[in-house]
KOLDREN-834905 format. One record per residue (C-alpha): residue in three letters; chain; x, y, z. Coordinates in steps of 0.1 Angstrom, whole numbers, padded with zeros to 4 digits. Example, Ala and Ser with C-alpha at 12.3 -4.5 7.8 and 13.67 -1.06 7.14 Angstrom:
residues 2
@r: ALA; c: A; u: 0123; v: -0045; w: 0078
@r: SER; c: A; u: 0137; v: -0011; w: 0071
***
This chain:
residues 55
@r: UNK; c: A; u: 0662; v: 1044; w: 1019
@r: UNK; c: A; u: 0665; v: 1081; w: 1017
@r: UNK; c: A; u: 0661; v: 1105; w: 1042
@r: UNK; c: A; u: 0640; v: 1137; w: 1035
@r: UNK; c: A; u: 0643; v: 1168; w: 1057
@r: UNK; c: A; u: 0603; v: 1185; w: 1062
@r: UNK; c: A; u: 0598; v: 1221; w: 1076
@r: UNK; c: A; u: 0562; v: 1223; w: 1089
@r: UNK; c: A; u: 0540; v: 1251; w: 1069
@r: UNK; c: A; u: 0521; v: 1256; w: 1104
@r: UNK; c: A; u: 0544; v: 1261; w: 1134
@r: UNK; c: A; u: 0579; v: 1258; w: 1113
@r: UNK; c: A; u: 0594; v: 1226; w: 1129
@r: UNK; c: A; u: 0618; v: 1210; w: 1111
@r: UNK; c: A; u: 0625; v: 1171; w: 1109
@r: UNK; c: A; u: 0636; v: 1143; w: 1088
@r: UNK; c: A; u: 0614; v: 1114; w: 1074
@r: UNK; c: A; u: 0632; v: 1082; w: 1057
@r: UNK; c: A; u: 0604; v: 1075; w: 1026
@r: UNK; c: A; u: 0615; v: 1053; w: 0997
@r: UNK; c: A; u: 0621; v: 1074; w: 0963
@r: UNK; c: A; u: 0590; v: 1067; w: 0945
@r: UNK; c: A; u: 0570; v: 1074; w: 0975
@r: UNK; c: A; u: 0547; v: 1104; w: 0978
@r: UNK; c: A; u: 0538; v: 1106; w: 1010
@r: UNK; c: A; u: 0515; v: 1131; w: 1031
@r: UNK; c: A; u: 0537; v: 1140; w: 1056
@r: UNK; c: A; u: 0522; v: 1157; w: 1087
@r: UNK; c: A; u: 0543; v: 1177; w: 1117
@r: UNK; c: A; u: 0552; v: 1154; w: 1148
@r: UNK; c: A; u: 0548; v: 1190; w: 1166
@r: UNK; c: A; u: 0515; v: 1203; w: 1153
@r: UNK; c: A; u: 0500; v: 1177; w: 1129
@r: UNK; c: A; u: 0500; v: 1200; w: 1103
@r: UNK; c: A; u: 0510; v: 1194; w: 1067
@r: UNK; c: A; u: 0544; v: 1196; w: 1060
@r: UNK; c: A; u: 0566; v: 1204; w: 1025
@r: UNK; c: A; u: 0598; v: 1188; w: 1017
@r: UNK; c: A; u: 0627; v: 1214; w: 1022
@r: UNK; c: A; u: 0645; v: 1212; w: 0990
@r: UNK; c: A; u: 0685; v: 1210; w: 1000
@r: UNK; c: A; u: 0717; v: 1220; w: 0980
@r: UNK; c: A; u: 0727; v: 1181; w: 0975
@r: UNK; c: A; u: 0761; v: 1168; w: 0984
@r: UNK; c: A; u: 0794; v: 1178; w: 0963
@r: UNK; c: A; u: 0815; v: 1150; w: 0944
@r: UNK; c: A; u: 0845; v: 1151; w: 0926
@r: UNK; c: A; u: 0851; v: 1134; w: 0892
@r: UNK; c: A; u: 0880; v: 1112; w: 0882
@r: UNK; c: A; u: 0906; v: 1131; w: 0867
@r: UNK; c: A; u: 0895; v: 1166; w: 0878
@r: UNK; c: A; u: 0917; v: 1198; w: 0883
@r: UNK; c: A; u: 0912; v: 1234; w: 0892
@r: UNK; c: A; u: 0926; v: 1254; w: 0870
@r: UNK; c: A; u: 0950; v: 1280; w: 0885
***
């Protein structure tokens, strides 16, 4: 399963929840109990077959 990182909209703790991808769940802060929002990350980098820079 995924793991989704959560910064807390109350105090500003951040953590990581594992949740499956069709879940939506109501996350609350392990610090504060209050509701939490996903942090939305840049994604991991990959590299096609077959790819060049050009120079």
């Amino acid at each position: 399963m995924p793991v989704y990182e959560y910064k807390c909209e109350g105090c500003g703790y951040q953590f990581e929840v594992t949740h499956s991808m069709n879940e939506i769940p109501v996350v609350f802060c392990p610090e504060c109990k209050t509701h939490s929002k996903k942090v939305i990350t840049g994604g991991t980098g990959f590299i096609m077959k077959g790819s060049h820079q050009k120079d």
